[in-house]
C-alpha positions in Angstrom: -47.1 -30.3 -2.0 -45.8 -30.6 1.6 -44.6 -27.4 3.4 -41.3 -27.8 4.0 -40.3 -29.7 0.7 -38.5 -27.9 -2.3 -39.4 -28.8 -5.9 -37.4 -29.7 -8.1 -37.8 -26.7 -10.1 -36.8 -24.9 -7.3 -34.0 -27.0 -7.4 -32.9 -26.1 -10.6 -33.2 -22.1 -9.9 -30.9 -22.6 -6.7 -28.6 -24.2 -9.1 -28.8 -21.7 -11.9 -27.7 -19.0 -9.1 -25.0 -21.1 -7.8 -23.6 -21.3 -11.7 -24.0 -17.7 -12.1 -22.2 -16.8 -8.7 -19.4 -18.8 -9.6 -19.2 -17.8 -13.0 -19.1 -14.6 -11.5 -15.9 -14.9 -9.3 -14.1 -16.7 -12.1 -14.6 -13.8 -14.1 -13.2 -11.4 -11.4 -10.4 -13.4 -10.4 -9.4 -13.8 -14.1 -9.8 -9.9 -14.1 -7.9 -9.5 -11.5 -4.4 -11.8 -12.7 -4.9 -9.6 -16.0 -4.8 -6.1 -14.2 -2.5 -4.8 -11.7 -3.7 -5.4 -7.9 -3.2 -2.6 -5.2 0.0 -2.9 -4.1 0.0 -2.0 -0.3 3.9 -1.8 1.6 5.0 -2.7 4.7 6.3 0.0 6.7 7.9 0.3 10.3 8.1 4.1 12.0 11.0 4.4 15.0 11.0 7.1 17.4 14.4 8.0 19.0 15.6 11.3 20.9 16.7 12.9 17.7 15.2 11.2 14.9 11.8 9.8 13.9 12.7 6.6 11.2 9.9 5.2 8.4 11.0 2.0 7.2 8.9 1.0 4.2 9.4 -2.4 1.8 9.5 -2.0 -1.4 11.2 -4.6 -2.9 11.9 -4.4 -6.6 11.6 -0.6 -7.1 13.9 1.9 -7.7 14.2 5.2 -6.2 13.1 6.8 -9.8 10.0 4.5 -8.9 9.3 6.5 -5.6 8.6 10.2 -4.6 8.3 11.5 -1.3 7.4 14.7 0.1 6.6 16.3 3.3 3.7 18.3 3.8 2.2 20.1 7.3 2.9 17.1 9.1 2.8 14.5 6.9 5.1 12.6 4.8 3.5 11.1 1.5 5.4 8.1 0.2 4.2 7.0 -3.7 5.3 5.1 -6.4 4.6 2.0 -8.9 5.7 -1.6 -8.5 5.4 -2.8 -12.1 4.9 -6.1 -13.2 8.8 -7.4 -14.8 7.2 -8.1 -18.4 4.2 -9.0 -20.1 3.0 -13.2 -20.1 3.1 -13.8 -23.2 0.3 -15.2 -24.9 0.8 -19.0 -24.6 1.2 -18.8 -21.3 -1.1 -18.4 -18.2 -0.5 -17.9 -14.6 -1.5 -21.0 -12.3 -0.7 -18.9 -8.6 -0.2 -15.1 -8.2 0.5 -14.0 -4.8 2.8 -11.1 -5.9 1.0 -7.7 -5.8 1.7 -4.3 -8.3 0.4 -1.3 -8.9 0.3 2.4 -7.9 0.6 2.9 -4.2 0.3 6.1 -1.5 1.4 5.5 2.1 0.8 8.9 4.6 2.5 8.9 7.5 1.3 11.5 9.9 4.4 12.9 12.0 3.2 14.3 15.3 6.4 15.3 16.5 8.1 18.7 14.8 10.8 18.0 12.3 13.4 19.4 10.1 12.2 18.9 6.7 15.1 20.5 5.0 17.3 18.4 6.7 15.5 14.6 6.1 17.4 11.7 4.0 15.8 9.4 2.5 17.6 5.9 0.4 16.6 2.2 -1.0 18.6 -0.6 -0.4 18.1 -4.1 -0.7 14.0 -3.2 -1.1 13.7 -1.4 2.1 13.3 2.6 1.8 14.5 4.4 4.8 13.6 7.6 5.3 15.4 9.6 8.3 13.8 12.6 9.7 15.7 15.1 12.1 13.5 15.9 15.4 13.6 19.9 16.3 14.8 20.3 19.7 14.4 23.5 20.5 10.9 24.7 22.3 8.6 26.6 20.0 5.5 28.2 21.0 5.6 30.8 23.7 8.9 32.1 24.9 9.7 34.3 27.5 12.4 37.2 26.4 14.0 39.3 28.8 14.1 43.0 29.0 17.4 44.3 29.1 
């Protein structure tokens, strides 16, 4: 044999890996429109003198389908986007570009806030969440002696 010729059974095993590769991601991809995909929002964050604003998207959900909370410094935004029924047997899907799942988004706020005094509401899929700057200096402060 000639050095830089393939055999044929070397043909054959290159095509043998090729099936299984491919049988491999049609597996996973079939996996994957059965199972729920990480759903990952959009989100926006304003800054303005007395507010800081998150703007997430979360079209489809509720706000029983969200929780938020604020925690030293950060504001943890979770939920489920749920699929809007089961596909019935006799059916299967031909294109999926709709995502669902669980989700987290943390948002680290660097500038000190009110907690006690944040909103947050949904509408039309977007979830604003409104969160009151503190304007008064902390830290060190000088106090006069009487």
């Amino acid at each position: 044999m000639k050095p830089n010729t393939i055999s044929i059974i070397d043909l054959k095993q290159m095509k043998n890996e090729i099936d299984s590769i491919l049988d491999s991601i049609i597996r996973n991809k079939e996996q994957l429109m059965n199972s729920d995909a990480i759903f990952s929002p959009n989100l926006d964050i304003i800054e303005s003198e007395n507010n800081i604003k998150i703007h997430i998207e979360l079209p489809g959900l509720k706000k029983d389908d969200v929780d938020i909370h604020y925690y030293k410094g950060y504001i943890e935004v979770k939920g489920r986007k749920s699929r809007d029924g089961d596909i019935p047997c006799d059916m299967k899907f031909l294109r999926i570009e709709r995502t669902f799942g669980d989700f987290v988004e943390i948002v680290e706020i660097s500038k000190a806030i009110n907690a006690k005094s944040a909103r947050a509401f949904l509408e039309n899929g977007i979830l604003t969440i409104i969160l009151p700057k503190i304007t008064e200096k902390r830290g060190k402060i000088k106090i006069d002696i009487e």
